[in-house]
N, C-alpha and C positions, 0 to 999 in steps of 0.2 A: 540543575534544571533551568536554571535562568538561559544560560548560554543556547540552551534547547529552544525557549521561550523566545529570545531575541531571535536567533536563524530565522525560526518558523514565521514571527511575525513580519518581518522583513520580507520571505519569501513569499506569504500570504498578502502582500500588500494589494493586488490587485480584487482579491475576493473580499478582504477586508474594506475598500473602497466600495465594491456593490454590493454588500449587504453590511458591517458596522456600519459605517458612514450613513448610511440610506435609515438606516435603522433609527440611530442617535439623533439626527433631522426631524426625523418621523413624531418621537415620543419627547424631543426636549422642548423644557420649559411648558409643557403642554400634562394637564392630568387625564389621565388614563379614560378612556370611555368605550364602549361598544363599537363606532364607529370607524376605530381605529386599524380593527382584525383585518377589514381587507384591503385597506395599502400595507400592513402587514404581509399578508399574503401574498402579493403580489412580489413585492420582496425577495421574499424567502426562494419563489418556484422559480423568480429570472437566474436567481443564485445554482440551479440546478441541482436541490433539494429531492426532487421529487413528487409527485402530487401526492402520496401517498405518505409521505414523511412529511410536507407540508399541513396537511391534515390532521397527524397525529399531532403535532407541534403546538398545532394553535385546539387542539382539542384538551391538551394537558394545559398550557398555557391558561386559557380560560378558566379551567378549574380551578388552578392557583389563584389567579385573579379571582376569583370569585370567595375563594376561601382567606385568604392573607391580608388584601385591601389593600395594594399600595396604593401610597399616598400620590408620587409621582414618577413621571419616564424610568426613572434612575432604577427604579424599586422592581417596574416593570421588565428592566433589561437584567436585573439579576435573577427574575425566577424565569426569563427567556434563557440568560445562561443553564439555569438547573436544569430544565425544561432538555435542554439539547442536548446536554451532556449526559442525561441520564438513558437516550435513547443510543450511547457510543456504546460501541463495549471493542479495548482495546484487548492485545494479548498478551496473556502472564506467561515468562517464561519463552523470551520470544528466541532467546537463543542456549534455549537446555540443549547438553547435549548428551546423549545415550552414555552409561554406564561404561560399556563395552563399544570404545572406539573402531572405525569411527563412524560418525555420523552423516548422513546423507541429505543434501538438501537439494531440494528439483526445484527450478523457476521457470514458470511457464505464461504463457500469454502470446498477446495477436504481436505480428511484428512490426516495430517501432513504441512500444511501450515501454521500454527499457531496459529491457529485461537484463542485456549483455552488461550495460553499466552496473545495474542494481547490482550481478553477479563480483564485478571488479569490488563495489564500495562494501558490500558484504567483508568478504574476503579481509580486504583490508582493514575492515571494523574487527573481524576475530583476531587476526593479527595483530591489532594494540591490543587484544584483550589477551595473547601470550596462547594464542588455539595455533597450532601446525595445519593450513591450508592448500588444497589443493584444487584445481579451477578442471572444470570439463567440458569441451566445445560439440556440445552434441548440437548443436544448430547448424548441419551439415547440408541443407539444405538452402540457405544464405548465402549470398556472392558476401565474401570477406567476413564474413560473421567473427570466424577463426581469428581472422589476425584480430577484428578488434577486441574479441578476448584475450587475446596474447597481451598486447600491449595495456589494455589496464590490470592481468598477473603483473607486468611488469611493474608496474605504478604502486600495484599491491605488497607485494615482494614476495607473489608464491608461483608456484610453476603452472603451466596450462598444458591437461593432455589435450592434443587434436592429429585429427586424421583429415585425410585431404576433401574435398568440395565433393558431395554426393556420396559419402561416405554412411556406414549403417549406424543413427547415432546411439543403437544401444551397444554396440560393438564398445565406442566414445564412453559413453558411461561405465561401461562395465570397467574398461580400461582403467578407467577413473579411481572408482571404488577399491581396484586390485592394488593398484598403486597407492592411494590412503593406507591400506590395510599392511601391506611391503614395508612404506617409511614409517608407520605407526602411527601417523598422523592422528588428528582430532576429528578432522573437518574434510569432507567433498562436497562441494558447491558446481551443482552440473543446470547450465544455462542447454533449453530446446529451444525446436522449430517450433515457431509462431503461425506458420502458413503454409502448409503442403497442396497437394493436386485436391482435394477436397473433405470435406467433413472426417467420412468415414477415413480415410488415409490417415486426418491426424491423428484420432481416435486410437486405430491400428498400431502407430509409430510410437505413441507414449502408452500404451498397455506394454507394448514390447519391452520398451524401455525401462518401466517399471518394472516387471516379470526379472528381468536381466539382474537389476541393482539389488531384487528381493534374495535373486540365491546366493548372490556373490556377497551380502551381508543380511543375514536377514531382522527381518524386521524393519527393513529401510523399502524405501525413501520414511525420515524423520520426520520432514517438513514440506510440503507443497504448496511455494509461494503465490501465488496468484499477480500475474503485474498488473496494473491498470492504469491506464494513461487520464490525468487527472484532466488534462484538456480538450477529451474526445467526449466527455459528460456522458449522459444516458447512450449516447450509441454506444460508447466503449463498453457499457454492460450487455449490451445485446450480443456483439463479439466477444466477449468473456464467456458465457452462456456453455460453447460450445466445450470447456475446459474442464467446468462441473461434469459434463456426462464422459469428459474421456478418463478422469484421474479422481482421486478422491484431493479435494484442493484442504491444508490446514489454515491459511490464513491470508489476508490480502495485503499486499505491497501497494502503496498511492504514491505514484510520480509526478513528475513534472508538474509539482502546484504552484511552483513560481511562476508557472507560465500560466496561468486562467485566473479570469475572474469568476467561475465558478465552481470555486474550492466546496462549496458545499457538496459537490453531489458523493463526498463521504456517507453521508444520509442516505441515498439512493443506494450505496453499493454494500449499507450496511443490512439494511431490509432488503435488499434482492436477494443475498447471497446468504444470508444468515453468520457470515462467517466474520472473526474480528480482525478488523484491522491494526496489520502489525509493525508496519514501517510505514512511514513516506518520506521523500525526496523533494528536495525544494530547489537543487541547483545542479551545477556539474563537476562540483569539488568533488573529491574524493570522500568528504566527512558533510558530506549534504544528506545522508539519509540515515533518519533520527526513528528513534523506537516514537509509536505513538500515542500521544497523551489524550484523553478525552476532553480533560478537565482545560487543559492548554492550550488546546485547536480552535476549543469553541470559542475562550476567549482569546485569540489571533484573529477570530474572522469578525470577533464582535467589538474590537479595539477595545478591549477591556484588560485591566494591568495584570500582568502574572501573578499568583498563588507568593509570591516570593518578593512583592513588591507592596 
C-alpha cells in the first residue's frame, strides 16, 4: 500500500497544494476557535467538494470539535481526516469475477474521460493478476477510437475485437463476449460510445448493447464502470447524469487526478451518485490506475503520512 500511497500522493500534488497546504496554513501554530469554520469553508468548496458535502463536513467536523477538544491544528486535521474519510465509501471486490466465466465489464462515460485508456490499463492490471483478457471496441461511433483500443490491447498483451467506423456496437460487444466464452477466457472488457446524435440515441445504443451481452452470457454486464474526468469538476457530473438513466452504473472510475487541483470533487461524485468509487488514475502509465483507498486519498489531499509511515 505504500507504493499505492506514493503514486497517488505524487499525482495528487496539485489538489494537495489547494486544499492540504491551505489547510495546514490555516490551523498551524494557531488553537482552534469558532472563527476558523469559514476560511475553512472556503477551502474546502474552491477544492470542488461540493456545497453540499462542504456542509456535511464542517457539520460532523464541529461535532467532533465540540465533543473531543483538541488541543491544537494538528488534532484538528486529524478529526478533519476522520471526518472525510468516513463520508468515502470505496469498493469491495472491485475485481470479482463471476463463478462461471466469463465476466463482462462495460465502461461508459462522455467522450474524453478515459474511458479507452482506463479499458487498456484494466486489461492489463488482470493480466499481472494471471485473468485471460479480452478488449471490445464498441465505441464505433469515434473517428479512431478503434485503433486507440488496438494499440493499448497491444500494450496490454490481449487481443481487441473491432469492427469498422459506424459499425453496430452491440453487434462489437456481442462479438466480444462470444469470443471470451470460445477461448475460455476470464475477462471481457468492452469500452462504448460517449456521445451519439442525442440523449435518447445513447440511451437506445447501450440498452441494446446490454440486451445483446445479457443473452450471449447471462447475467452480465458484471460491472458498469462509470468514467469520470477528474478535471471537468461539477460539470462532469452533470454530463454523467445522463449514464444513470441509460444503464444500471455498479461503480465510479476517477481519472485524470494528476491533472486538477481539485481532486476533491470525489466528495461531489460520491453524494451525487450514491455509488462507490472504484478506481482512479493518476497518470498515463499503464499501472497509473490504483483501486481506491478512502483512508489514503484523504490523506494525499491533506499531506498527511500514510497508514504505513
Amino acid at each position: 500500500m505504500a507504493g499505492f500511497f506514493d503514486r497517488l500522493k505524487t499525482g495528487m500534488s496539485r489538489t494537495r497544494g489547494e486544499i492540504g497546504d491551505r489547510i495546514r496554513t490555516l490551523v498551524q501554530g494557531r488553537q482552534w476557535s469558532d472563527d476558523l469554520y469559514d476560511e475553512l469553508e472556503q477551502i474546502l468548496y474552491e477544492a470542488d467538494l461540493g456545497i453540499e458535502s462542504v456542509n456535511e463536513i464542517l457539520s460532523l467536523l464541529r461535532e467532533a470539535v465540540r465533543q473531543q477538544k483538541p488541543r491544537d491544528g494538528q488534532e484538528v486535521m486529524e478529526l478533519l481526516r476522520t471526518v472525510m474519510v468516513s463520508m468515502l465509501k470505496g469498493s469491495r471486490d472491485v475485481f470479482r469475477l463471476p463463478d462461471e466465466p466469463p465476466g463482462v465489464w462495460l465502461l461508459v462515460g462522455v467522450n474524453g474521460t478515459g474511458k479507452t485508456t482506463t479499458a487498456g490499463k484494466l486489461a492489463a492490471w488482470m493480466v499481472q493478476n494471471e485473468h485471460g483478457v479480452i478488449l471490445g471496441a464498441a465505441d464505433t461511433f469515434r473517428a479512431a477510437a478503434s485503433q486507440q483500443l488496438i494499440a493499448w490491447g497491444q500494450r496490454a498483451g490481449v487481443d481487441v475485437v473491432h469492427q469498422g467506423e459506424g459499425a453496430d456496437p452491440a453487434a462489437v460487444a456481442f462479438d466480444t463476449v462470444r469470443a471470451a466464452r470460445s477461448r475460455h477466457l476470464d475477462l471481457a472488457i468492452i469500452d462504448t460510445a460517449g456521445r451519439l446524435h442525442n440523449k435518447a440515441h445513447l440511451m437506445q445504443e447501450l440498452g441494446k448493447l446490454v440486451r445483446v451481452v445479457g443473452r450471449e452470457c447471462p447475467g452480465s454486464p458484471h460491472q458498469v464502470w462509470l468514467v469520470i474526468d477528474a478535471t471537468t469538476g461539477q460539470n462532469g457530473l452533470e454530463q454523467a447524469r445522463v449514464f444513470l438513466d441509460a444503464i444500471l452504473v455498479t461503480g465510479i472510475i476517477l481519472t485524470k487526478l494528476d491533472g486538477t487541483a481539485k481532486g476533491g470533487v470525489a466528495f461531489a461524485i460520491h453524494r451525487t451518485f450514491n455509488l462507490p468509487i472504484a478506481l482512479v488514475g493518476v497518470g498515463e502509465s499503464l499501472d497509473d490506475l490504483m483501486e481506491f483507498d478512502a483512508d489514503q486519498y484523504v490523506r494525499a489531499i491533506l499531506g498527511m503520512p500514510s497508514r504505513a509511515e
